[in-house]
PDB file of the backbone (N, CA, C, O) and the ligand in Angstrom, with CONECT records:
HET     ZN  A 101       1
ATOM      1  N   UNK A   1      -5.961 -19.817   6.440  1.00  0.00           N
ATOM      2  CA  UNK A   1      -4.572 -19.349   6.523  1.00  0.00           C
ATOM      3  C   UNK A   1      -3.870 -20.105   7.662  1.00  0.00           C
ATOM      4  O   UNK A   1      -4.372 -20.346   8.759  1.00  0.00           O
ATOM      5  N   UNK A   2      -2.445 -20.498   7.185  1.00  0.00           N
ATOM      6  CA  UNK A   2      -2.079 -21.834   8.498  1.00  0.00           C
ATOM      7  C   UNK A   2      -1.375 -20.142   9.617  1.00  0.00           C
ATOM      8  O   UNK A   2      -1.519 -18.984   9.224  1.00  0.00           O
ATOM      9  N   UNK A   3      -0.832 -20.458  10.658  1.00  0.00           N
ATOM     10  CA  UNK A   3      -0.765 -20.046  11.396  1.00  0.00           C
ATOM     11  C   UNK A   3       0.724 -19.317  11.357  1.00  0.00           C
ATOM     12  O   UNK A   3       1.073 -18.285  11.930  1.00  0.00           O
ATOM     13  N   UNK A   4       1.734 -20.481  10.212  1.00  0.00           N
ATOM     14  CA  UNK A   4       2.527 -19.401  10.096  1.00  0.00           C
ATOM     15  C   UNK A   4       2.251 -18.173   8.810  1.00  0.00           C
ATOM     16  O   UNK A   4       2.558 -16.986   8.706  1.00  0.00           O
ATOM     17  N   UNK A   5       1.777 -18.803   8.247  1.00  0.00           N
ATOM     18  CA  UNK A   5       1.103 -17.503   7.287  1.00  0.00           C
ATOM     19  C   UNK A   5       0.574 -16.118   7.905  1.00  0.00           C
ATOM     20  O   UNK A   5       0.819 -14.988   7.482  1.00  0.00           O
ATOM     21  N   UNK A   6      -0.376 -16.559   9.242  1.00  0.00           N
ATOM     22  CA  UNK A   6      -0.582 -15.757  10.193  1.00  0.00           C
ATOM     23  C   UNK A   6       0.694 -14.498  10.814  1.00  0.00           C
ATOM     24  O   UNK A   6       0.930 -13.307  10.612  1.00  0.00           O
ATOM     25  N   UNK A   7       1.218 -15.516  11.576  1.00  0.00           N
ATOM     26  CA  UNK A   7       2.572 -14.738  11.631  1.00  0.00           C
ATOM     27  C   UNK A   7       3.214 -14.105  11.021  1.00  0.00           C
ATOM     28  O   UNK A   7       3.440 -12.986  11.481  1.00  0.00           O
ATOM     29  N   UNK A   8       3.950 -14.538   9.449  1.00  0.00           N
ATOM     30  CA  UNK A   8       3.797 -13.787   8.147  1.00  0.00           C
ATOM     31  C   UNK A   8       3.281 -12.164   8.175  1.00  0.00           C
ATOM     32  O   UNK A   8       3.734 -11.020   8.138  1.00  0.00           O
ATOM     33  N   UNK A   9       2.307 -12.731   8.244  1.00  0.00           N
ATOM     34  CA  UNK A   9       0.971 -11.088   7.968  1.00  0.00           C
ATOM     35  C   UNK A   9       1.804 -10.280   9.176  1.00  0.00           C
ATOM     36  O   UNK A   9       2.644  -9.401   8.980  1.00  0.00           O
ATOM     37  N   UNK A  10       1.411 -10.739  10.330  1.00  0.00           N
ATOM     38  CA  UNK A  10       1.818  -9.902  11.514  1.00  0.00           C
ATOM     39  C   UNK A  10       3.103  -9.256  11.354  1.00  0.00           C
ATOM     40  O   UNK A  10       3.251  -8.088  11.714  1.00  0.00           O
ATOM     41  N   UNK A  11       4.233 -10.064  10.735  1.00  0.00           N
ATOM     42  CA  UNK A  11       5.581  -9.287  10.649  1.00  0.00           C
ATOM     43  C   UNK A  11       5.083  -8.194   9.728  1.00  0.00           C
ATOM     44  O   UNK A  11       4.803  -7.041  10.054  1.00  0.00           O
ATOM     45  N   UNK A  12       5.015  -8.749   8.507  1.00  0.00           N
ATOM     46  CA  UNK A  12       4.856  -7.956   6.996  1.00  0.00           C
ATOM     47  C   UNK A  12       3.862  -6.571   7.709  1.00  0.00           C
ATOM     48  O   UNK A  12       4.353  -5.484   7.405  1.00  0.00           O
ATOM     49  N   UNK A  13       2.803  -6.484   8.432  1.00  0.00           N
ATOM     50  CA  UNK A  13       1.706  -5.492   8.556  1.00  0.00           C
ATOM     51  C   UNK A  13       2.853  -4.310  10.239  1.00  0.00           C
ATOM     52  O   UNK A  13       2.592  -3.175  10.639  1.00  0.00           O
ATOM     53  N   UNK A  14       3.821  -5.124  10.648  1.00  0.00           N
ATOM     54  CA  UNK A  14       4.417  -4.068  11.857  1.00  0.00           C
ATOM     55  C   UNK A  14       5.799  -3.694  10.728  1.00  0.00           C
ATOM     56  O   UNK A  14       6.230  -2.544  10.806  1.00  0.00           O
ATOM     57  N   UNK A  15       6.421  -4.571   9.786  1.00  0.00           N
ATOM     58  CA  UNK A  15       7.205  -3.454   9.081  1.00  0.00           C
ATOM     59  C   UNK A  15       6.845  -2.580   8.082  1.00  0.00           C
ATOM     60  O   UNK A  15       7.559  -1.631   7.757  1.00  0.00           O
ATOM     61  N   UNK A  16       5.412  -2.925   7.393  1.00  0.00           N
ATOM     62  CA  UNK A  16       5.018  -1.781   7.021  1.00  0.00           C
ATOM     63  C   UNK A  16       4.155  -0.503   7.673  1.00  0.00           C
ATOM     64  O   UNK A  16       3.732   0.490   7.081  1.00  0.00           O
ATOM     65  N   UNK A  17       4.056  -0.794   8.840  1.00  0.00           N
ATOM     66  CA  UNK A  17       3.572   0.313   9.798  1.00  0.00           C
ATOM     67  C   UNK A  17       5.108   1.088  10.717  1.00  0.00           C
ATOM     68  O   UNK A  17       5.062   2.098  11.419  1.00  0.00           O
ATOM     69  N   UNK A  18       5.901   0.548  10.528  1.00  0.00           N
ATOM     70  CA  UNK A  18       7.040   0.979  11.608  1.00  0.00           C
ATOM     71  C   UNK A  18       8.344   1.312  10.402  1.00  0.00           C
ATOM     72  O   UNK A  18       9.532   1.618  10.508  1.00  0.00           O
ATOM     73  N   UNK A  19       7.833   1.178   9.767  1.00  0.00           N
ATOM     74  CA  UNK A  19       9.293   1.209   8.534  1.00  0.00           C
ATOM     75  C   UNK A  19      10.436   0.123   8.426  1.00  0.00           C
ATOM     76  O   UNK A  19      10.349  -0.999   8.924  1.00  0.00           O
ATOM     77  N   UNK A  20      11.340   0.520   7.829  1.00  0.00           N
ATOM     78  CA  UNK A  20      11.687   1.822   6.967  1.00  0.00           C
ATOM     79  C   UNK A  20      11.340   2.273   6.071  1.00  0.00           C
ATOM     80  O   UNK A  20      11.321   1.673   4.996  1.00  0.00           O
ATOM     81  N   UNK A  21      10.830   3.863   6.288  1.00  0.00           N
ATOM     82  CA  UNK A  21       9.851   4.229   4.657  1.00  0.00           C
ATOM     83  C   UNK A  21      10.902   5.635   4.132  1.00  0.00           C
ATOM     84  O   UNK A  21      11.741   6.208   4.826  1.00  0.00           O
ATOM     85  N   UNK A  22      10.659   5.825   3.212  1.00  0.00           N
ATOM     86  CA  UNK A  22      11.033   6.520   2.609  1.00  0.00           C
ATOM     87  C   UNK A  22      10.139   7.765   2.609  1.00  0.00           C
ATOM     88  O   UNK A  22       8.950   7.489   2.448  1.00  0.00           O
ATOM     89  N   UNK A  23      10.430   9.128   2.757  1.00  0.00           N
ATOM     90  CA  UNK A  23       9.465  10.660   2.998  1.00  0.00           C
ATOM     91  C   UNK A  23       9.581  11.305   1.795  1.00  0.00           C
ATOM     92  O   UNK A  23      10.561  11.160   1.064  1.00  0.00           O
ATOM     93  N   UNK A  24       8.460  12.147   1.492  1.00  0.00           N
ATOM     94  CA  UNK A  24       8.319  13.311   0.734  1.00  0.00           C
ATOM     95  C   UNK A  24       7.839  14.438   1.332  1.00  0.00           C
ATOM     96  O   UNK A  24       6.890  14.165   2.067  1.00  0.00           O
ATOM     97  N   UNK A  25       8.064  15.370   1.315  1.00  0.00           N
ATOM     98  CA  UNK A  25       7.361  16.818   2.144  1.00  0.00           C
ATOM     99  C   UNK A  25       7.462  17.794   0.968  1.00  0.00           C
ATOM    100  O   UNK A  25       8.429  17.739   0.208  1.00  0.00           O
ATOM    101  N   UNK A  26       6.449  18.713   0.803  1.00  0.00           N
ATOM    102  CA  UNK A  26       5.713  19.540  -0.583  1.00  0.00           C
ATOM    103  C   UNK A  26       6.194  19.118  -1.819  1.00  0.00           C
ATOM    104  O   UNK A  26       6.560  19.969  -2.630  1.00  0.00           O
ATOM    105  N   UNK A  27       6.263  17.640  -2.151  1.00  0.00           N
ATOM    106  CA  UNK A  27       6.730  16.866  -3.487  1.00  0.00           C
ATOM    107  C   UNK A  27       8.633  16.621  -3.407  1.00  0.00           C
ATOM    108  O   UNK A  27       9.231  15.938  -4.239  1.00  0.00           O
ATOM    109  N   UNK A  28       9.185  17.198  -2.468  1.00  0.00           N
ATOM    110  CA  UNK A  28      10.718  16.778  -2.603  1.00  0.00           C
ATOM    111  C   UNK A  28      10.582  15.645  -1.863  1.00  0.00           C
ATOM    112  O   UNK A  28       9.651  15.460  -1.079  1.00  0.00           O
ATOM    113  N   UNK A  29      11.616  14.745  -2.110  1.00  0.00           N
ATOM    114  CA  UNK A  29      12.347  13.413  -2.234  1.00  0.00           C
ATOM    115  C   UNK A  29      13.148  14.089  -0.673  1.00  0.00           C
ATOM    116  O   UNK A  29      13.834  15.110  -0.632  1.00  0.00           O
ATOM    117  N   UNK A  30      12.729  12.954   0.795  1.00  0.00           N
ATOM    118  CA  UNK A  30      14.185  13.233   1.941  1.00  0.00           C
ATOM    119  C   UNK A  30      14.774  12.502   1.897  1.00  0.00           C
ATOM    120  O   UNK A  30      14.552  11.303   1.729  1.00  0.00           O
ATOM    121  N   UNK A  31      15.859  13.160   2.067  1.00  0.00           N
ATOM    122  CA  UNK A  31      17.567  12.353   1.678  1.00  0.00           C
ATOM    123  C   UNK A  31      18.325  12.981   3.287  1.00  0.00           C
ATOM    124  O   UNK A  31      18.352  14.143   3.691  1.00  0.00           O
ATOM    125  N   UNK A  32      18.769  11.983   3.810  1.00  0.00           N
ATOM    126  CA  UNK A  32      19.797  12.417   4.803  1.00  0.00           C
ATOM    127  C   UNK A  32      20.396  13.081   4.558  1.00  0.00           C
ATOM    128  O   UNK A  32      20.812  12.954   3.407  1.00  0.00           O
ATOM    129  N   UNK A  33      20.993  14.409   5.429  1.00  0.00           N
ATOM    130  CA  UNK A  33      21.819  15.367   5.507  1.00  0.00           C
ATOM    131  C   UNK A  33      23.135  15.025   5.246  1.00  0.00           C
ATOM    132  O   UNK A  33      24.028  15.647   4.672  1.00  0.00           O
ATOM    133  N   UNK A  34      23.105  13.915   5.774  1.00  0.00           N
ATOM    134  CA  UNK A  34      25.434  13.311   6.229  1.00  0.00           C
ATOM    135  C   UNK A  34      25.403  12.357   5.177  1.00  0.00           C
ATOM    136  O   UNK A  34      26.511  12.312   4.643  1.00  0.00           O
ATOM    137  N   UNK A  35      24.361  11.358   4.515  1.00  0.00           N
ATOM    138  CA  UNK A  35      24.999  10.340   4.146  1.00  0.00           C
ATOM    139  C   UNK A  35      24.168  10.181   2.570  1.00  0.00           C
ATOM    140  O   UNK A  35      24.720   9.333   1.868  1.00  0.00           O
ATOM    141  N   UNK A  36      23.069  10.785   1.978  1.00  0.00           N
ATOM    142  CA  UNK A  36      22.179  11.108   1.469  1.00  0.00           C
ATOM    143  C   UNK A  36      21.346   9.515   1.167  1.00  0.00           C
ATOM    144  O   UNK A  36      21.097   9.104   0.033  1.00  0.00           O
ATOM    145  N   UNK A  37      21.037   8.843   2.330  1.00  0.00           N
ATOM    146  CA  UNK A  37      20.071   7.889   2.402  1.00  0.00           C
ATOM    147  C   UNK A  37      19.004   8.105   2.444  1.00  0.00           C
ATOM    148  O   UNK A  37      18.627   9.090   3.078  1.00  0.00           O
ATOM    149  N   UNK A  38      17.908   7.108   1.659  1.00  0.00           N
ATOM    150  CA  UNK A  38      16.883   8.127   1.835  1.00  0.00           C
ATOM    151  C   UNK A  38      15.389   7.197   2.801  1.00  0.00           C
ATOM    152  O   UNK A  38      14.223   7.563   2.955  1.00  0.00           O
ATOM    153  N   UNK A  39      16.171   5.814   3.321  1.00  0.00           N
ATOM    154  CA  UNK A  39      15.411   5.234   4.948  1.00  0.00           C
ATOM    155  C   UNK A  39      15.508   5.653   6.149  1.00  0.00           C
ATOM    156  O   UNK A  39      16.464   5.865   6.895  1.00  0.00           O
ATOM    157  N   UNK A  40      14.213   5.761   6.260  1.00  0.00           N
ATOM    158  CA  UNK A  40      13.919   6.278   7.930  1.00  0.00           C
ATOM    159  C   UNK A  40      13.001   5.690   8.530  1.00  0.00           C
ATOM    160  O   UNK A  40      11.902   5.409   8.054  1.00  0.00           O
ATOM    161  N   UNK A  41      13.417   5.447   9.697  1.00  0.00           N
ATOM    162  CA  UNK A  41      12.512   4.661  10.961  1.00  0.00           C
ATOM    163  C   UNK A  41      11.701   6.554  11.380  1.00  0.00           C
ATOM    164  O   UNK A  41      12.453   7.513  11.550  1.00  0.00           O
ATOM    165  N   UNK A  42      10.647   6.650  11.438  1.00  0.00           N
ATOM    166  CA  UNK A  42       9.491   7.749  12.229  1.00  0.00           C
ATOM    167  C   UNK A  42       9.921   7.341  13.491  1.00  0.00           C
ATOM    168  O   UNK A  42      10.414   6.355  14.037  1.00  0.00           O
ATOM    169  N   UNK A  43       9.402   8.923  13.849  1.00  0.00           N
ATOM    170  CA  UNK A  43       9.154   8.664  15.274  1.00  0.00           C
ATOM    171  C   UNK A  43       8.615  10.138  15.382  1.00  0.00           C
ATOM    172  O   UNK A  43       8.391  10.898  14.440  1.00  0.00           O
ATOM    173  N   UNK A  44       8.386  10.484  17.266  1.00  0.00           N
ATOM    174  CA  UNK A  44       7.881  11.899  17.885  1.00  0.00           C
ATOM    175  C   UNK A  44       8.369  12.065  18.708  1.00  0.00           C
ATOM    176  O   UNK A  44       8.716  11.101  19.390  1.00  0.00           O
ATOM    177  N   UNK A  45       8.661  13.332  19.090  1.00  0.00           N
ATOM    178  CA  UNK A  45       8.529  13.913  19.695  1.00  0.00           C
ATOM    179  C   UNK A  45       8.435  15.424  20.403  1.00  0.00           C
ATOM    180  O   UNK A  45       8.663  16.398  19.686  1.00  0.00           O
ATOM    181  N   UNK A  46       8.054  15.646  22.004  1.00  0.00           N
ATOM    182  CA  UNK A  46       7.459  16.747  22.155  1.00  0.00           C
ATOM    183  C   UNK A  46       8.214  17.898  22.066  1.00  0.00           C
ATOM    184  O   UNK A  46       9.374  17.903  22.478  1.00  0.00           O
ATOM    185  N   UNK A  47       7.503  19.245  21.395  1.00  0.00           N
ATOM    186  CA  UNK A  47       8.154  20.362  21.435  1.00  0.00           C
ATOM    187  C   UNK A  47       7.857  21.286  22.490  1.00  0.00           C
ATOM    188  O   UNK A  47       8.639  22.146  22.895  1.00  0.00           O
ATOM    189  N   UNK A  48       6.659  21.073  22.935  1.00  0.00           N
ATOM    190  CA  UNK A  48       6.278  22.129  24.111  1.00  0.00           C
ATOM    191  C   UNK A  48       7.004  21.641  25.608  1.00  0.00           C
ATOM    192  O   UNK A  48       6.510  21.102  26.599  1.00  0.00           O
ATOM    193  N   UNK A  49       8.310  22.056  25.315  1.00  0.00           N
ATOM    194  CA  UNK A  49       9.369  22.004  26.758  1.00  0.00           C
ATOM    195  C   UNK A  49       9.411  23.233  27.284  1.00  0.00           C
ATOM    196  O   UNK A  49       8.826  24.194  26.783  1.00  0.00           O
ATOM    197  N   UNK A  50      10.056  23.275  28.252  1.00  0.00           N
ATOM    198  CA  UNK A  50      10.606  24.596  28.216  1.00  0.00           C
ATOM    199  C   UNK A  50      11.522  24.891  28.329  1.00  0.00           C
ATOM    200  O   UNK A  50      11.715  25.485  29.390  1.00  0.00           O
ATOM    201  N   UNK A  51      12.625  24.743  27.489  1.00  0.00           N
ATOM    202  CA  UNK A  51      13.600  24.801  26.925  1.00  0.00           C
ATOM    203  C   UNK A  51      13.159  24.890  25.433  1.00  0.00           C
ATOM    204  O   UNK A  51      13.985  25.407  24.682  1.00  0.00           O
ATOM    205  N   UNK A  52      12.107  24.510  24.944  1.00  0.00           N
ATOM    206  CA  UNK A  52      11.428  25.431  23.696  1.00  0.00           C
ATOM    207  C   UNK A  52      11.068  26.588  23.723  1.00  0.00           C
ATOM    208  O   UNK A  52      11.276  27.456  22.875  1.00  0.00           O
ATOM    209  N   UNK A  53      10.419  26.676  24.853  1.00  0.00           N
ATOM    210  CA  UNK A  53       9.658  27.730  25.207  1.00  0.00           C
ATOM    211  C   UNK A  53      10.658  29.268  25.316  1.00  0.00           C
ATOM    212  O   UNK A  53      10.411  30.462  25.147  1.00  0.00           O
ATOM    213  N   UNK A  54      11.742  28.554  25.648  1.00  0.00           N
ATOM    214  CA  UNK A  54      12.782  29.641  25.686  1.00  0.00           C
ATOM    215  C   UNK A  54      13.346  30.447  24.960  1.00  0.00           C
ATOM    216  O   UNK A  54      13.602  31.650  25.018  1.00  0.00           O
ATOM    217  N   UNK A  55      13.631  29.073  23.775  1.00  0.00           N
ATOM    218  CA  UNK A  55      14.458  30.111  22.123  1.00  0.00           C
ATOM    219  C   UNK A  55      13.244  30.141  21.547  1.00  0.00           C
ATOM    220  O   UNK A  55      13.428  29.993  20.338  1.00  0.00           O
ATOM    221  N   UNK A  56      12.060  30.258  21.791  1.00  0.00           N
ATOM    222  CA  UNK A  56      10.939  31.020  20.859  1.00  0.00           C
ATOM    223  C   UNK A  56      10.061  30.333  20.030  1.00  0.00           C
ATOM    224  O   UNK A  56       9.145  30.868  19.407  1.00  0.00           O
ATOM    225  N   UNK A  57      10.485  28.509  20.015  1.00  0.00           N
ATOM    226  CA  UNK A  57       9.599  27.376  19.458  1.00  0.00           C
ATOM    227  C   UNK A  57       8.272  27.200  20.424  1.00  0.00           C
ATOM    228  O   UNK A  57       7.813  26.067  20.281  1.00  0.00           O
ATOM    229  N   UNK A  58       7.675  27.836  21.177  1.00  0.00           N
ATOM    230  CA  UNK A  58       6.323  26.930  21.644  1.00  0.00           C
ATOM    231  C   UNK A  58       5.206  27.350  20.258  1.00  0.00           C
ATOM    232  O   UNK A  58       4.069  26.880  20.228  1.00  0.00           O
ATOM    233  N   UNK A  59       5.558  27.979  19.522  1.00  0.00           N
ATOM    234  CA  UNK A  59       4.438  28.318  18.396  1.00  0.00           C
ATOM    235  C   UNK A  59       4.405  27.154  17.995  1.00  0.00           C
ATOM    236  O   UNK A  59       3.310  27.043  17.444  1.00  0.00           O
ATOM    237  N   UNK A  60       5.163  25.816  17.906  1.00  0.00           N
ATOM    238  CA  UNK A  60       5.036  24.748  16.970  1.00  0.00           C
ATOM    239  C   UNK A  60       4.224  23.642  18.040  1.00  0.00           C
ATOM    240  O   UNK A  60       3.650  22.590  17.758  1.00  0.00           O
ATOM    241  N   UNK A  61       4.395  24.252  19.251  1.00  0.00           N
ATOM    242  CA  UNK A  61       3.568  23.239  20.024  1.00  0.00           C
ATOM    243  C   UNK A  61       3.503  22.059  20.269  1.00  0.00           C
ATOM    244  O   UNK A  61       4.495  21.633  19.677  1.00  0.00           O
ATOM    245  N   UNK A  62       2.922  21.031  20.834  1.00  0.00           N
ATOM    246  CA  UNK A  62       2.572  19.748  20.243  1.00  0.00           C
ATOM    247  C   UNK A  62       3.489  18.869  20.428  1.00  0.00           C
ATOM    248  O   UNK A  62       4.142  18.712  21.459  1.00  0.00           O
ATOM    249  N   UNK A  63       3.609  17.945  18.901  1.00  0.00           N
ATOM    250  CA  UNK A  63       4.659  16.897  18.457  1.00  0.00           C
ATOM    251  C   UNK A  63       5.276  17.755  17.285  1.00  0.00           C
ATOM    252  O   UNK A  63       4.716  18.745  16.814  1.00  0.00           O
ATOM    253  N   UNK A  64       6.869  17.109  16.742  1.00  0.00           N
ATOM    254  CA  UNK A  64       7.508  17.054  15.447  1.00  0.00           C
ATOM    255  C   UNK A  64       7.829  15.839  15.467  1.00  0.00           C
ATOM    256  O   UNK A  64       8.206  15.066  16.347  1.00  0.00           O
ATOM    257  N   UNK A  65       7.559  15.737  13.978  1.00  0.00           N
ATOM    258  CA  UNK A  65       8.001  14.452  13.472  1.00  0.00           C
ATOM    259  C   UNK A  65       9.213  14.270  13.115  1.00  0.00           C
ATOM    260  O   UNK A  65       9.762  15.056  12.343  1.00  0.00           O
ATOM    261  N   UNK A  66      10.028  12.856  13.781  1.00  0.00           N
ATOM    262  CA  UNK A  66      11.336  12.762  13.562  1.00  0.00           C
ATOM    263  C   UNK A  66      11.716  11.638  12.520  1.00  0.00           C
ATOM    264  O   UNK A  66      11.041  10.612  12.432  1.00  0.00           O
ATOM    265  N   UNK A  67      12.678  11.841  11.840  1.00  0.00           N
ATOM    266  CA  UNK A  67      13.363  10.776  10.969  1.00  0.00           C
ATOM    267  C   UNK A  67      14.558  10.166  11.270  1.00  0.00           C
ATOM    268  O   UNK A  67      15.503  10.902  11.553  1.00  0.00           O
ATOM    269  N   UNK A  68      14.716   8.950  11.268  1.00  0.00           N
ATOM    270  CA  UNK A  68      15.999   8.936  12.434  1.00  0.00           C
ATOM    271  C   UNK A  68      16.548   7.965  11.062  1.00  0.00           C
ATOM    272  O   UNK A  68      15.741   7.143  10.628  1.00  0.00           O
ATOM    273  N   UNK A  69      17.757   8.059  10.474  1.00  0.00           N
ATOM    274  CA  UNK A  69      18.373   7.472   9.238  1.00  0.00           C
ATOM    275  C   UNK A  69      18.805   6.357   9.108  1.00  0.00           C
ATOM    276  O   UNK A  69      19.917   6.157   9.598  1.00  0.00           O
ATOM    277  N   UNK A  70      18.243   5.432   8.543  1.00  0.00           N
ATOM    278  CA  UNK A  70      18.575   3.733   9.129  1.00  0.00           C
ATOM    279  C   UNK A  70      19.545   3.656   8.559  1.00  0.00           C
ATOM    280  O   UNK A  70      19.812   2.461   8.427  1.00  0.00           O
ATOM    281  N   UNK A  71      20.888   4.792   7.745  1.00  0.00           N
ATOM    282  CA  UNK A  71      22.012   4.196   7.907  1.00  0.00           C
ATOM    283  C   UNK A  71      23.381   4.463   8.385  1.00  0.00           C
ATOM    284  O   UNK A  71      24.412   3.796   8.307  1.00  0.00           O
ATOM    285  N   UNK A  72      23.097   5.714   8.943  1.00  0.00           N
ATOM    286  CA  UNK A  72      23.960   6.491   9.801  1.00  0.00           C
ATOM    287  C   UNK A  72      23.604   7.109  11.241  1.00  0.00           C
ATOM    288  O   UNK A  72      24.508   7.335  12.045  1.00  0.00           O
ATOM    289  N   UNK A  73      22.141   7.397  11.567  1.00  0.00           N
ATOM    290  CA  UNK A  73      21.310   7.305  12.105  1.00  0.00           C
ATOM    291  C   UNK A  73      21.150   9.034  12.667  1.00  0.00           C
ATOM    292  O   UNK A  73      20.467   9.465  13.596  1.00  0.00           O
ATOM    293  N   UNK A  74      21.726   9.506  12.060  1.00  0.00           N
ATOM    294  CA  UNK A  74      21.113  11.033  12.344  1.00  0.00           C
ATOM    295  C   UNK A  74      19.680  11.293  12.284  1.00  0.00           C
ATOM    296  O   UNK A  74      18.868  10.821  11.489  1.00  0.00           O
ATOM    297  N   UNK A  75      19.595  11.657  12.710  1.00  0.00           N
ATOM    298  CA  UNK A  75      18.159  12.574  13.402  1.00  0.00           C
ATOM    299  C   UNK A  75      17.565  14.128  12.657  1.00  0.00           C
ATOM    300  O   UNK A  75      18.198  15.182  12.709  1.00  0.00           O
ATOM    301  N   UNK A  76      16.410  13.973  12.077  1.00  0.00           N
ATOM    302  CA  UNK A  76      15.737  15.016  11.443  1.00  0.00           C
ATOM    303  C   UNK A  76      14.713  15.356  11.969  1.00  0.00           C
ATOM    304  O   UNK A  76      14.007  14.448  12.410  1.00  0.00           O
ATOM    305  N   UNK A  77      14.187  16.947  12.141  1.00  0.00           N
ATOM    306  CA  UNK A  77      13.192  17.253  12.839  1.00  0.00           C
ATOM    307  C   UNK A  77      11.938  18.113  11.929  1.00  0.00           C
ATOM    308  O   UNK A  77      12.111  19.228  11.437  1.00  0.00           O
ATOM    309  N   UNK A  78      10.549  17.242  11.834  1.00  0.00           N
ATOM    310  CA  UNK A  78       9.758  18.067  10.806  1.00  0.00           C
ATOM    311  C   UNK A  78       8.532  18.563  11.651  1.00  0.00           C
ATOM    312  O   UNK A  78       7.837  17.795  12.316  1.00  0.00           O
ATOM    313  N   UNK A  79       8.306  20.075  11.554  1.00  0.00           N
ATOM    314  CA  UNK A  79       6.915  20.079  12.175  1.00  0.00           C
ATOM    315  C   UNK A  79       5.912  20.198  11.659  1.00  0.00           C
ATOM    316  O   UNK A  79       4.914  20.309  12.371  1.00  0.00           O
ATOM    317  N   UNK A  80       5.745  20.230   9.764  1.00  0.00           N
ATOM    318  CA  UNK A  80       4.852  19.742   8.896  1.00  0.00           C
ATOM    319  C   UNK A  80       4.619  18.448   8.359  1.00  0.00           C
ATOM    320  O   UNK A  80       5.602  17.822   7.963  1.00  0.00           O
ATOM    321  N   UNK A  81       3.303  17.855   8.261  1.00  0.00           N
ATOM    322  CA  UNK A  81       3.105  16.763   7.917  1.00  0.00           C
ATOM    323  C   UNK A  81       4.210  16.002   6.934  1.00  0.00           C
ATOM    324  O   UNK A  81       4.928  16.821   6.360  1.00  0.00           O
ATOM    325  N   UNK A  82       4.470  14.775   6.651  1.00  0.00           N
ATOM    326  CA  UNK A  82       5.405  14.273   6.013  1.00  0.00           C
ATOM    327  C   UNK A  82       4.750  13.172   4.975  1.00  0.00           C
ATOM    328  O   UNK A  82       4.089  12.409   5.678  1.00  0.00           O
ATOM    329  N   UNK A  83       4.657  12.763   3.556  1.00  0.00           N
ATOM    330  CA  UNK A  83       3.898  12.203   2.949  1.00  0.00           C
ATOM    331  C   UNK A  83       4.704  10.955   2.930  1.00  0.00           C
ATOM    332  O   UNK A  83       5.840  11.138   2.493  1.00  0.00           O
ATOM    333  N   UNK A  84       4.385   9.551   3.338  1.00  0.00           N
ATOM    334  CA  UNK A  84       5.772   8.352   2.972  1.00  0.00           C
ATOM    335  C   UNK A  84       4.970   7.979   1.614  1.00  0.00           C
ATOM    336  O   UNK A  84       3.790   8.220   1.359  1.00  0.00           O
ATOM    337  N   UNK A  85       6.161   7.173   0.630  1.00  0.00           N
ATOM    338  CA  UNK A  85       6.838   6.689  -0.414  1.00  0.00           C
ATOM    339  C   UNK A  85       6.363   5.939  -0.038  1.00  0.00           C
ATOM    340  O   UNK A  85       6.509   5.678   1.156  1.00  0.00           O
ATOM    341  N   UNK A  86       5.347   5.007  -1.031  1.00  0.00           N
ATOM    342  CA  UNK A  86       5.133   3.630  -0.877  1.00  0.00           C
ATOM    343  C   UNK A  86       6.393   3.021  -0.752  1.00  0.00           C
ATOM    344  O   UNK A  86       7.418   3.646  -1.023  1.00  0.00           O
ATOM    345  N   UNK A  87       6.405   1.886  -0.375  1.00  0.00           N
ATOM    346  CA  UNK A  87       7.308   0.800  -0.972  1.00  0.00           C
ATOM    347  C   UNK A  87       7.115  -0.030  -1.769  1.00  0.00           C
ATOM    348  O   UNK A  87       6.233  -0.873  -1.605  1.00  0.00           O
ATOM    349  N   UNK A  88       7.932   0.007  -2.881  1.00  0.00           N
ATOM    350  CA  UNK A  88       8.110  -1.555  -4.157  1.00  0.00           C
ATOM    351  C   UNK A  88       8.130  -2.595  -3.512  1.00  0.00           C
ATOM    352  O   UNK A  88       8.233  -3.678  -4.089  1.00  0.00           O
TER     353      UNK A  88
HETATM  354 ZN    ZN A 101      22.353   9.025   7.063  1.00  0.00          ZN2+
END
């Protein structure tokens, strides 16, 4: 493999690890709230603040998983696993 082929791989293997992927959660299709897109860059973060702790979220503990909308860029918050959509 020549070396830019190499490189190649390396892009192709961090945008399919970093997105944009498309989610499913208990078989529904996520679609943005504002714009009904349905790409998202992942991400985390923590719920055990305390300012969670306050309105009554430390039961979720941990991390939630965020969807941030690659085309308007609102922000979604999941604290159940999320299944991604291959990509074509
Ligand atoms: Zn959007």
């Amino acid at each position: 493999m020549s070396l830019r082929n190499k490189i190649q791989s390396g892009i192709d293997y961090l945008i399919m690890k970093n997105g944009p992927h498309r989610y499913e959660i208990n078989e529904h299709r996520i679609t943005c709230n504002q714009c009904k897109n349905e790409f998202f860059h992942e991400g985390q973060a923590q719920l055990n603040t305390a300012g969670m702790s306050f309105v009554g979220l430390d039961w979720a503990n941990k991390t939630a998983t965020t969807l941030a909308c690659l085309d308007c860029g609102h922000i979604m918050w999941f604290v159940k696993t999320l299944q991604k959509v291959p990509n074509r």
